[in-house]
SEMARSE-719751 format. One line per field, with one value per residue (C-alpha): residue number from 1; residue in one letter; x, y, z. Coordinates in Angstrom, 3 decimals. Example, Ala and Ser with C-alpha at 12.3 -4.5 7.8 and 13.67 -1.06 7.14 Angstrom:
<kolmis>
pos [1|2]
code [a|s]
px [12.300|13.670]
py [-4.500|-1.060]
pz [7.800|7.140]
</kolmis>
This chain:
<kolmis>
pos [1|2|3|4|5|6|7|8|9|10|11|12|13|14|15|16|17|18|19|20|21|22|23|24|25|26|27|28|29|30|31|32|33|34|35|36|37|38|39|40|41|42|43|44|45|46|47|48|49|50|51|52|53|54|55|56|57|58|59|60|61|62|63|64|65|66|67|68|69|70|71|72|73|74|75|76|77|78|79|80|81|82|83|84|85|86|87|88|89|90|91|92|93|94|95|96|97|98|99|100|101|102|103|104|105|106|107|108|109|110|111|112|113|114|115|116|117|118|119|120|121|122|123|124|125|126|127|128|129|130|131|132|133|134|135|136|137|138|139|140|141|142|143|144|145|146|147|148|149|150|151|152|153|154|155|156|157|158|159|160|161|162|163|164|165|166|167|168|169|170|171|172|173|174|175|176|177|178|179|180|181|182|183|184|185|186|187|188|189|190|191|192|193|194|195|196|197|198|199|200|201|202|203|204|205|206|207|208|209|210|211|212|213|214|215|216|217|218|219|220|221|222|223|224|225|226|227|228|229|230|231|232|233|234|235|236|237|238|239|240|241|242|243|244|245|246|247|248|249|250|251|252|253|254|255|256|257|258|259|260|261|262|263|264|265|266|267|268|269|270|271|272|273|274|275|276|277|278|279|280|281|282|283|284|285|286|287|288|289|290|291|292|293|294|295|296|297|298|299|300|301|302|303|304|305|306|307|308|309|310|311|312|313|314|315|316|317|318|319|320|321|322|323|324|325|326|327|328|329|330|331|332|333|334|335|336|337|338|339|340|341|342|343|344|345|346|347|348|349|350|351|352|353|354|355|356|357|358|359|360|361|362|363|364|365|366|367|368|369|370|371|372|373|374|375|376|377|378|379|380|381|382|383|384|385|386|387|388|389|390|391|392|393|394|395|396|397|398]
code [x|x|x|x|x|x|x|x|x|x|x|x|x|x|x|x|x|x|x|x|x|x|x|x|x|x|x|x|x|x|x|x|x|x|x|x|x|x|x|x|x|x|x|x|x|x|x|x|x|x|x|x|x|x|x|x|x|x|x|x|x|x|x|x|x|x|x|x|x|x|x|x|x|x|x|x|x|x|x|x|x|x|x|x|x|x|x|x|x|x|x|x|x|x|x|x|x|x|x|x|x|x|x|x|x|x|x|x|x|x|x|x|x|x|x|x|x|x|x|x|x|x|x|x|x|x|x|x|x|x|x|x|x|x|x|x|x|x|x|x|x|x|x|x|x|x|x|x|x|x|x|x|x|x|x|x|x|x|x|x|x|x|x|x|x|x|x|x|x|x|x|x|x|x|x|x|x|x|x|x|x|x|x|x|x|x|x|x|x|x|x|x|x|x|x|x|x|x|x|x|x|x|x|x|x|x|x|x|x|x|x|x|x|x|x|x|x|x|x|x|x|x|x|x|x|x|x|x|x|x|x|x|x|x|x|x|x|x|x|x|x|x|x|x|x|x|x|x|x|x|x|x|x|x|x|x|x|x|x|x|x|x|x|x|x|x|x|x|x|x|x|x|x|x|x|x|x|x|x|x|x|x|x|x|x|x|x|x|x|x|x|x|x|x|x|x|x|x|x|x|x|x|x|x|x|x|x|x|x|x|x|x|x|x|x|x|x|x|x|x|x|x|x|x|x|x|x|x|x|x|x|x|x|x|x|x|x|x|x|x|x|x|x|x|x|x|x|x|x|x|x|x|x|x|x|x|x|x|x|x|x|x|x|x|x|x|x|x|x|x|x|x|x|x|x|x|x|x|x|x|x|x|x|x|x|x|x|x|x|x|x|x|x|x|x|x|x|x]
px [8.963|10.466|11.627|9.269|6.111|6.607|7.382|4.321|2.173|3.852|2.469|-1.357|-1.344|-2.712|-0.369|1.947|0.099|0.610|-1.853|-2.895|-5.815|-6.497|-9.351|-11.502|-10.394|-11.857|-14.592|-15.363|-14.586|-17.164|-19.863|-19.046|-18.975|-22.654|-23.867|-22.462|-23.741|-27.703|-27.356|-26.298|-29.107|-31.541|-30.866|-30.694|-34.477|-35.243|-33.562|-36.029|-39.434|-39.220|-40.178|-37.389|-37.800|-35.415|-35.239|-31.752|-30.060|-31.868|-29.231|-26.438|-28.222|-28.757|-25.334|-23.505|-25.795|-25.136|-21.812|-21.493|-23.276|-21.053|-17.605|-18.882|-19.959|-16.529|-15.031|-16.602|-15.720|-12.210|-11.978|-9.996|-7.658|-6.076|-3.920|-7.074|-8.725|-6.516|-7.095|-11.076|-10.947|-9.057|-11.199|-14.609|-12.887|-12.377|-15.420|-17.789|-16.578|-16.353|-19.947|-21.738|-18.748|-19.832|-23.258|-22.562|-20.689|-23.001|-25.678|-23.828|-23.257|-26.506|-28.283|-30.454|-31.760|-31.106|-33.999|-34.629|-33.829|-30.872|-29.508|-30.307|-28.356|-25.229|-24.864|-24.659|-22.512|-19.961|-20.454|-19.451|-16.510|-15.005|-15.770|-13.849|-10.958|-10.540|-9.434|-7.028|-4.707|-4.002|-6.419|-3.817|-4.671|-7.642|-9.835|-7.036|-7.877|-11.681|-11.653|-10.690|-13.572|-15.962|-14.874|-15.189|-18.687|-19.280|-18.085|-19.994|-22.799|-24.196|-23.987|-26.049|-29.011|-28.376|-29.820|-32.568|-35.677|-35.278|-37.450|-37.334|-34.168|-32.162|-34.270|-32.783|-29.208|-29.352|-30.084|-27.970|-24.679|-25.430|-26.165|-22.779|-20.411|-22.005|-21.494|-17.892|-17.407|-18.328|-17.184|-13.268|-14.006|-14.471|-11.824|-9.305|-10.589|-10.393|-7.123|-5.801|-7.101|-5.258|-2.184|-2.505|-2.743|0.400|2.252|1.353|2.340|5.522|6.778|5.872|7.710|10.632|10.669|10.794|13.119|17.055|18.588|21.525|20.386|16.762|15.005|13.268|15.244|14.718|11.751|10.069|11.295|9.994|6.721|6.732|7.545|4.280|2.336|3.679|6.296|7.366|10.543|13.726|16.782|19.868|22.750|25.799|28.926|31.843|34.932|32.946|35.072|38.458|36.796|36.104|39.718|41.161|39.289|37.066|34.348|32.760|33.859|31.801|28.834|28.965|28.787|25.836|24.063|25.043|23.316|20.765|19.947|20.165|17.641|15.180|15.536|14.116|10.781|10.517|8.876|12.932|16.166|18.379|20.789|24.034|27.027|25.891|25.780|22.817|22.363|22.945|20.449|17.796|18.329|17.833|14.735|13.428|14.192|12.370|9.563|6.578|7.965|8.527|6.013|6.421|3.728|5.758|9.374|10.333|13.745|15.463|18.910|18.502|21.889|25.442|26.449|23.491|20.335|17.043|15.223|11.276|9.791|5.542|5.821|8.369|10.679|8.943|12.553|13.157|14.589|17.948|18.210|16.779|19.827|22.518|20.791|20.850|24.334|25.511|23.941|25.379|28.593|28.919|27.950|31.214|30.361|33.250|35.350|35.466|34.444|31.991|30.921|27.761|27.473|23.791|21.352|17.853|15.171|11.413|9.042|7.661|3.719|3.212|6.606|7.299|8.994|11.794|12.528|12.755|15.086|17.262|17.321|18.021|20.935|22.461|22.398|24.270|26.892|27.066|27.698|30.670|32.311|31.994|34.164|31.983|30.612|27.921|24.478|23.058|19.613|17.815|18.536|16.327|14.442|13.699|11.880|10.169|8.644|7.303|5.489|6.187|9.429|10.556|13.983|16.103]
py [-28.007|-24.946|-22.036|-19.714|-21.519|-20.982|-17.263|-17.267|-18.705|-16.638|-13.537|-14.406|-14.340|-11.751|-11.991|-10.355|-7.816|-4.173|-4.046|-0.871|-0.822|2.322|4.497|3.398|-0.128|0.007|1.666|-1.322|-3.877|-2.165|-2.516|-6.311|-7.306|-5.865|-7.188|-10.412|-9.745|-9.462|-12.393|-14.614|-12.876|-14.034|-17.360|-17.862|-16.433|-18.868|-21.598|-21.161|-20.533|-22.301|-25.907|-28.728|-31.722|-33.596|-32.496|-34.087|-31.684|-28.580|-27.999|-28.266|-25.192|-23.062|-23.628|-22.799|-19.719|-18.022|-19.412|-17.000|-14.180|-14.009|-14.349|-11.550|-9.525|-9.820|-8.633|-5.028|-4.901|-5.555|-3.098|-0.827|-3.814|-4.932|-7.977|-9.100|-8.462|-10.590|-13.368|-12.774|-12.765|-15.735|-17.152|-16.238|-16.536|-20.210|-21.007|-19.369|-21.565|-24.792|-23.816|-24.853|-28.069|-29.128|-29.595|-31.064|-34.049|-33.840|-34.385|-37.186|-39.242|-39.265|-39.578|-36.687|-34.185|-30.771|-27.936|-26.129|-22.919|-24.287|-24.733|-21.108|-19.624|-21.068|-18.988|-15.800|-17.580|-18.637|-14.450|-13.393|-15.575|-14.381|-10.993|-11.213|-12.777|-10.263|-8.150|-10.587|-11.571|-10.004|-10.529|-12.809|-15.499|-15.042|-17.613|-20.206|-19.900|-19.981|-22.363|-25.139|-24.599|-24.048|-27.302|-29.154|-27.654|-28.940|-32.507|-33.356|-31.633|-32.937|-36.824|-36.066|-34.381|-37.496|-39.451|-37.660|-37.254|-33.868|-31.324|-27.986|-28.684|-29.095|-26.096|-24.427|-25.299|-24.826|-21.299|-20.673|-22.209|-20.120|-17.284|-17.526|-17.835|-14.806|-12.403|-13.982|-11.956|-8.324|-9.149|-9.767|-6.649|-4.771|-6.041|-4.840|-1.263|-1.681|-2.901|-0.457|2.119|0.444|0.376|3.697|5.281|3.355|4.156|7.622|7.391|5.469|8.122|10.709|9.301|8.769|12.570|13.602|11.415|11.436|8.760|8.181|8.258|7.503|10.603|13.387|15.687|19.150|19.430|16.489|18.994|22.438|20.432|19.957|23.402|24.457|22.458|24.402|23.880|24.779|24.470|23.968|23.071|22.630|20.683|20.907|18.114|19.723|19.330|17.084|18.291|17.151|13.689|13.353|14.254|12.568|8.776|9.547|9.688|6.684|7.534|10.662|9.148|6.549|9.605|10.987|7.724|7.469|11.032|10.354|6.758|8.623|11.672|9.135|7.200|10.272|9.785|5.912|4.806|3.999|6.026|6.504|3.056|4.630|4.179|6.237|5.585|4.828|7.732|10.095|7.722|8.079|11.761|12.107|10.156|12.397|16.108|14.560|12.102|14.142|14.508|10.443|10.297|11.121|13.593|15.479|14.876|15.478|14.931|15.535|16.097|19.612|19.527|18.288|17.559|19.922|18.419|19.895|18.766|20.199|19.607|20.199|20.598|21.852|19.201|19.196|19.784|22.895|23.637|24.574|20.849|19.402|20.510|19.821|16.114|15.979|17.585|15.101|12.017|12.255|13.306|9.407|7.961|6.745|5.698|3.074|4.454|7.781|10.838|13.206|16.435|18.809|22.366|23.223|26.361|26.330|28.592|29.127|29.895|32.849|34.127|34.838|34.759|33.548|30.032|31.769|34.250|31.192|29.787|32.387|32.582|28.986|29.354|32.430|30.680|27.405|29.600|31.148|27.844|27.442|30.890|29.834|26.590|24.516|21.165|23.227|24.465|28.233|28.571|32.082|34.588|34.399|38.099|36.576|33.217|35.101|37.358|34.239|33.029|29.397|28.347|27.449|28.117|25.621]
pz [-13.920|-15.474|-13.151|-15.433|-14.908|-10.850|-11.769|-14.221|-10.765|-8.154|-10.570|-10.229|-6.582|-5.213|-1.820|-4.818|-5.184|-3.576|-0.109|-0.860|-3.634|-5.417|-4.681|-7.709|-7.436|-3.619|-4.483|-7.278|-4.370|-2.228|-4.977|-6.064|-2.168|-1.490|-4.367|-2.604|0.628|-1.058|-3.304|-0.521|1.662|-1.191|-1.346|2.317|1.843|-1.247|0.251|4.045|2.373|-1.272|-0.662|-0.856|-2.999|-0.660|3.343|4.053|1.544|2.956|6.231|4.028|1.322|4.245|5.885|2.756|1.816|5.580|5.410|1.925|3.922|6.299|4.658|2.140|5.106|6.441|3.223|3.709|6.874|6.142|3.410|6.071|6.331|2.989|4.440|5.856|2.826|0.424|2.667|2.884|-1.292|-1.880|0.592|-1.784|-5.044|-4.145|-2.221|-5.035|-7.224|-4.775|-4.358|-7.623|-7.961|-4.197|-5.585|-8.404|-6.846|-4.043|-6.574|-8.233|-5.288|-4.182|-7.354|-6.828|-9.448|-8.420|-8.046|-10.476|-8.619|-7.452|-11.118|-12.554|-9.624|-11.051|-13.361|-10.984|-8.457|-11.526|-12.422|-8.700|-8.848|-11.872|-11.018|-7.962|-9.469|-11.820|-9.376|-7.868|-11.031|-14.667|-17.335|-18.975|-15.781|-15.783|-18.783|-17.616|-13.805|-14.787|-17.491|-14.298|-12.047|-15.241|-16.947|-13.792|-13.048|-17.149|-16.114|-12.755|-13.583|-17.284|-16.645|-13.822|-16.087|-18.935|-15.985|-16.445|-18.341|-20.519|-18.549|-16.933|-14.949|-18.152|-19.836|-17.151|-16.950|-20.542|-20.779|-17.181|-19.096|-21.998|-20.521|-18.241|-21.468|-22.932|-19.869|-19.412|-22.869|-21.399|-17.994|-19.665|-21.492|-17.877|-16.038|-18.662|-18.774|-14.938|-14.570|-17.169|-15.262|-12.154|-13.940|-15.637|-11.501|-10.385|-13.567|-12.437|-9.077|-9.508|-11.969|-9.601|-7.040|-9.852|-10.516|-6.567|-6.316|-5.538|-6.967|-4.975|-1.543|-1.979|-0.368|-1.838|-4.404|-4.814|-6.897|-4.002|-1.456|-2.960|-3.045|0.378|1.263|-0.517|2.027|5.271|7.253|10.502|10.968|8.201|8.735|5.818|6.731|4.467|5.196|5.877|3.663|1.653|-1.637|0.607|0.904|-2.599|-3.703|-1.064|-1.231|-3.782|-5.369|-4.721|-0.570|-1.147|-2.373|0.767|2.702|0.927|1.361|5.287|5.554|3.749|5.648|9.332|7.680|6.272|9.792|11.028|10.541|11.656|14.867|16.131|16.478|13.661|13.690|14.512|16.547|19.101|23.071|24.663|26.254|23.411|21.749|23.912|23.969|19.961|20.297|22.934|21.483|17.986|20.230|18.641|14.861|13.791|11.194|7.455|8.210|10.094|9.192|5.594|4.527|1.249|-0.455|-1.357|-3.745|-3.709|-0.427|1.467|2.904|4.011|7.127|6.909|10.305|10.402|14.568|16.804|18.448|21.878|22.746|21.271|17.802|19.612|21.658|18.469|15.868|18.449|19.099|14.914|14.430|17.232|15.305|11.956|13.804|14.871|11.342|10.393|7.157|5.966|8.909|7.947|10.509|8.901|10.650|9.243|9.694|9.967|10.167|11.495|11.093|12.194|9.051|10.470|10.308|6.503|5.703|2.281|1.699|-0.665|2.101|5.236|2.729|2.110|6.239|6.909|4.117|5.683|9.156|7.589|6.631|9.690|11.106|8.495|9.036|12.508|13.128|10.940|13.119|15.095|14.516|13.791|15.226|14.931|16.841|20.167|19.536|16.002|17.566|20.375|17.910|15.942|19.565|18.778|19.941|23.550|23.890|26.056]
</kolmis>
């Protein structure tokens, strides 16, 4: 078999597929899955008081109808839980469809004549299933994925009514097939606007995330960094490498971007649930993780490459640390990066945003303060001066 044709498969699963759904495309799921829930409560009620032309069959309608209840009941509840979720729809986009082809070779064996009700709610059942897979694969899957259950449902099911005298049953299944290819029509008609509109969101998003973007390193840019600034901050710290232009005429260029990437790997570890990886002893370790123990979160921790070789650290809470114990533990880290085998030092300014202080003016702050650190000796950190932060009543000096 071709190597396409297991790419072409791979694509209409929906284990593919991004675990986060979009707000509208949840909102749809929640809809289709209640509409599940009720139908499967109303044939559990049809299927208890409507009488049954054969007893023996009757466990095996109201096993399968709470059996449908339940797994559709579990699908709402795991909205919060998308992995769950994919599992919980594959599990009803199959077993709506087994559903109706159970029957029909349940029929055939036993050489029974369905109910009448039985056969109408075929149609609705086929409906729910395509429904839901429309939301599992692209449109381009889906008439191939439900002409297989439809054309089996086709083939078990009419020799069984040939059997037959011509009566309501087939009346039934008559207008029930019909009926069924003529929603199929409108329903493919849905699913495309839907999944446009899907498409149209992450299209959005992605290119959002393109813009904010800094290509080389992989963390926010300027313009994803000013964005963040807008939000409120409460601390911000700009780190510039020092010498950076000597290690760009002296190894390179492409040394100099290795050391923009190293930078920007041990910022963006930042906000993880571990330490930066790094060379680093244990103890020094340990001690980053504890002066930053309250900030690993992308809520809190932003990090960006604010131009050339400077980067901007936006912090929402203070390092329950300090801000002074904090910038030594992050001067000290990138300090023992060695990218390639090369020792990099940073020179870096921090600064409080204070109480209604503008974000152009903590800016202009946090760059004076870097260059303190540079005038200074370069490889140490400029904090505030102490009478500044004490004014602001949020820091704890240490």
């Amino acid at each position: 078999m071709p190597k396409s044709v297991f790419v072409w498969l791979s694509e209409w699963s929906p284990l593919r597929r991004r675990w986060e759904d979009t707000p509208q495309l949840h909102s749809v799921k929640r809809r289709i899955y209640s509409v599940c829930l009720v139908m499967s409560l109303l044939l559990i009620v049809l299927t208890s008081f409507l009488a049954q032309k054969d007893s023996f069959l009757f466990p095996f309608h109201l096993g399968l109808h709470t059996f449908g209840f339940v797994v559709a009941l579990t699908a709402l509840v795991c909205l919060r839980w998308p992995k769950w979720l994919r599992l919980i729809e594959l599990l009803m986009a199959t077993g709506i469809f087994a559903y109706a082809l159970l029957w029909d070779a349940l029929y055939l064996i036993l050489n029974v004549l369905p109910s009448r009700e039985l056969v109408i709610t075929h149609g609705p059942v086929f409906l729910l299933g395509s429904v839901i897979l429309s939301l599992m694969v692209p449109q381009r899957a889906l008439l191939p994925l439900l002409a297989i259950p439809f054309s089996l449902h086709l083939l078990l099911s009419w020799p069984l009514l040939l059997r037959f005298p011509w009566g309501d049953v087939q009346s039934a299944r008559l207008v029930t097939e019909l009926a069924t290819l003529t929603t199929l029509i409108p329903l493919m008609l849905v699913g495309e606007y839907q999944r446009a509109v899907v498409l149209a969101e992450q299209a959005t998003h992605s290119l959002h995330k393109l813009v904010e973007t800094d290509p080389l390193t992989g963390i926010l840019n300027r313009r994803g960094l000013m964005s963040q600034l807008e939000r409120g901050i409460a601390v911000v710290a700009l780190l510039d490498i020092d010498h950076f232009k000597s290690i760009n005429d002296t190894y390179g260029h492409e040394q100099g971007d290795a050391v923009l990437k190293a930078v920007g790997d041990y910022l963006s570890g930042l906000a993880s649930a571990a330490p930066p990886s790094t060379d680093l002893a244990s103890a020094d370790l340990a001690s980053i993780h504890l002066a930053s123990a309250n900030l690993r979160s992308p809520q809190n921790v932003q990090v960006g490459r604010w131009g050339g070789e400077e980067f901007l650290v936006l912090l929402r809470q203070l390092p329950v640390a300090g801000v002074v114990a904090w910038g030594e533990q992050l001067r000290a880290g990138i300090q023992h990066l060695y990218p390639d085998g090369l020792a990099i030092a940073v020179s870096i300014g921090v600064a409080v945003q204070l109480p209604e202080e503008p974000v152009a003016q903590t800016l202009r702050r946090v760059d004076g303060l870097m260059y303190q650190a540079k005038f200074g000796g370069r490889n140490r950190v400029v904090v505030a001066e102490e009478s500044e932060l004490d004014e602001s009543g949020q820091i704890e000096l240490v």
